[in-house]
C-alpha positions, -999 to +999 in steps of 0.1 A: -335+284+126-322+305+154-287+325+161-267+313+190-235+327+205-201+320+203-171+341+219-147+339+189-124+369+175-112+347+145-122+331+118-154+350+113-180+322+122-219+320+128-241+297+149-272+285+146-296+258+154-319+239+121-339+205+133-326+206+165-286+208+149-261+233+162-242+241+137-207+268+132-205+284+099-168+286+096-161+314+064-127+309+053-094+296+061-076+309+031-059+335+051-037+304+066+002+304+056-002+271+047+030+271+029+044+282+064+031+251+078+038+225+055+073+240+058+076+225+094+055+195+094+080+183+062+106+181+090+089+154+103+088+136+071+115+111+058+143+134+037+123+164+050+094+159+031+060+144+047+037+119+031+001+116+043+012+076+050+031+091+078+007+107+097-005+086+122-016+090+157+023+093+177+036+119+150+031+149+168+041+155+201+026+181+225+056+202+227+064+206+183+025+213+184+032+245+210+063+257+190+040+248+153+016+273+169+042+295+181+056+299+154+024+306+135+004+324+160-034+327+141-039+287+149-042+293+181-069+315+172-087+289+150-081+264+178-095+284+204-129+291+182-126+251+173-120+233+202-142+262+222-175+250+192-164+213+203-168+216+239-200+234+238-214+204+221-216+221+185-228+189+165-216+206+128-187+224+126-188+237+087-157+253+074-168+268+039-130+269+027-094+257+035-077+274+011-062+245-001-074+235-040-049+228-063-024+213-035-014+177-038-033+151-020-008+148+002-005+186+013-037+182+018-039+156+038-013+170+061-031+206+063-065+188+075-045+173+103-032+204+115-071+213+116-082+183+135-055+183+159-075+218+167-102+202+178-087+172+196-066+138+190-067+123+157-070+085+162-060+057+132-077+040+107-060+018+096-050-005+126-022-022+106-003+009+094-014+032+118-022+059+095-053+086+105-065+103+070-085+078+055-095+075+016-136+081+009-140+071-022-145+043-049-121+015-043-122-005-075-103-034-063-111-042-030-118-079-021-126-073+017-147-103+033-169-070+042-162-034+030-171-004+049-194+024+036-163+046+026-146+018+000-180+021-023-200+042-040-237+028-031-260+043-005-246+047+033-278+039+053-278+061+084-246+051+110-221+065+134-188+060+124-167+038+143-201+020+156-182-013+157-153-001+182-151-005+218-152+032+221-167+051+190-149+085+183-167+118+195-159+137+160-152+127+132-137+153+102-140+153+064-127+174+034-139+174+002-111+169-027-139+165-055-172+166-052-191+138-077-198+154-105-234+131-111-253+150-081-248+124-054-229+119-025-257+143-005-250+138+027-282+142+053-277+145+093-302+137+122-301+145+163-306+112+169-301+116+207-326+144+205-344+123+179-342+091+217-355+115+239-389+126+218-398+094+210-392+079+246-420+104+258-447+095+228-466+065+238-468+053+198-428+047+200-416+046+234-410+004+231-385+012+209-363+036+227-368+013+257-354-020+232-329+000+218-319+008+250-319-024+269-313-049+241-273-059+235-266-052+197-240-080+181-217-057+157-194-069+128-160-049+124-155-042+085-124-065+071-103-029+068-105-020+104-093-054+120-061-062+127-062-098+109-082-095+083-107-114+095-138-116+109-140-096+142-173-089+161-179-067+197-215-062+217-228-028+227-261-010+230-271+012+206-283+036+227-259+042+258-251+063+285-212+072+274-216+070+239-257+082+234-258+066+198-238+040+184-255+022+153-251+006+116-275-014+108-257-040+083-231-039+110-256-054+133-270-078+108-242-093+101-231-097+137-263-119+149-259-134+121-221-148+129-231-158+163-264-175+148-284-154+176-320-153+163-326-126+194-311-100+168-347-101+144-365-079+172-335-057+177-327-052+137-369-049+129-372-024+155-340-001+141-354-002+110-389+018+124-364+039+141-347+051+109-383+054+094-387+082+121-352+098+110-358+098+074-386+121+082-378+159+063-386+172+096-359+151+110-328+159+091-311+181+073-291+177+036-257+185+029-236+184-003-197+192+002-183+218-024-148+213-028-119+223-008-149+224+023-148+202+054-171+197+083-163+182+114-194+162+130-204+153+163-204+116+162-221+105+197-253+122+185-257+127+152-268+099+129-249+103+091-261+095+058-246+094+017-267+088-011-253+069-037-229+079-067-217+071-100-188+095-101-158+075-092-141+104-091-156+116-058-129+118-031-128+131+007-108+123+031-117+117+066-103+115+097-116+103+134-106+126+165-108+115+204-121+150+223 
């Protein structure tokens, strides 16, 4: 682990780099009227009060952002130590505290927007509606043809987020609203594109940075991110030259599998040794979100795992943000 810089004058933050992730230790938002915001984001609300349905990817406009900020001026402090951590390629940005336990999930919802809209544009979710904070947690009566990672409570194999669109977001945000209570939900985190570029050079593994890298990948888009419903599928590399890493391997699987393309086998057998390689202690590092906490991660390289749960009152909230 080693200290890097960062030209900040508030929050009070620390760098530092652990198995080849740079990650900002963000201290405390607490000090944050949050009241004072809430105040003027309700004006966008119907009857002057906002709901987290309503926040979706045209509510704000650049010019209520500037007089938000104005009006409030310590965010654009936290936005210039934010989007500054982003642009130097910061893979974990880890904010300790929002200050915002024992709000409703809606306040909530709306406060972590303000947040992300630091760092850059918050993009939808849900296609249909529109709306960017999305749900993680246990959804008891979904009957998706094919669920994404964030509706259940089982194991979340190692992905990127958004894997399955044309253009995968660069960061991705969550905030923890309760934590499961069992000991799971750990999340673990890998350099993959760090991860690419040792193994190219090893003679042992380079055939599989140059597959990954050449070969098409087939990818299935989960039922709750199409427009239809249905069954929806793009092609991509997994490893690229504008987006680095894009993978999820049941994603991939299933893909092939709708277009009956038997050429997916070497593809999907040789992920799989990847990910042995990732799963390595020495490759990854382990998180577990406390409460009122959120991180913001650097989707393009990092590769993102959840172990399994049985707490089904776990709940984050996530949202996906174009830099």
């Amino acid at each position: 682990m080693c200290t890097l810089n960062l030209d900040h004058s508030y929050p009070p933050s620390t760098g530092y780099l652990v198995k080849g992730i740079d990650i900002l230790e963000v201290h405390d938002f607490s000090a944050i009227d949050w009241e004072n915001i809430l105040s003027h984001m309700n004006q966008l609300g119907r009857n002057q009060r906002l709901s987290r349905a309503e926040l979706n990817e045209n509510l704000f406009t650049e010019s209520f952002r500037i007089n938000l900020f104005d009006k409030i001026p310590m965010l654009w402090e936290i936005e210039k130590t934010l989007r500054n951590a982003a642009l130097q390629g910061y893979h974990i940005i880890h904010i300790r505290q929002l200050g915002l336990a024992g709000k409703s999930p809606d306040e909530q919802a709306i406060c972590f927007y303000v947040i992300a809209l630091m760092i850059g544009f918050p993009l939808a979710a849900n296609k249909v509606t529109g709306q960017v904070v999305w749900d993680i947690r246990k959804q008891m009566n979904n009957d998706a043809l094919y669920q994404t990672f964030s509706e259940g409570s089982d194991e979340a194999t190692y992905h990127t987020d958004t894997a399955f669109y044309n253009e995968p977001v660069k960061y991705f945000g969550l905030y923890c609203r309760k934590s499961a209570s069992c000991g799971g939900g750990v999340n673990r985190f890998c350099n993959a594109l760090a991860l690419r570029n040792k193994l190219s050079k090893e003679p042992d593994t380079s055939w599989m940075i140059k597959l990954m890298t050449e070969r098409t990948a087939i990818f299935q888009v989960p039922t709750s991110f199409t427009k239809s419903g249905g069954i929806e599928t793009i092609e991509a590399k997994v490893f690229g030259h504008k987006t680095p890493v894009r993978l999820r391997l049941d994603s991939i699987e299933s893909g092939f599998e709708i277009k009956n393309d038997l050429s997916g086998i070497a593809l999907t057998a040789t992920i799989r040794e990847f990910l042995r390689h990732v799963d390595k202690p020495e490759n990854h590092i382990e998180m577990q979100l406390e409460e009122d906490s959120a991180i913001f991660v650097n989707n393009h390289e990092l590769l993102h795992y959840r172990s399994s749960f049985i707490d089904h009152q776990r709940h984050l909230m996530r949202i996906w943000i174009k830099v």
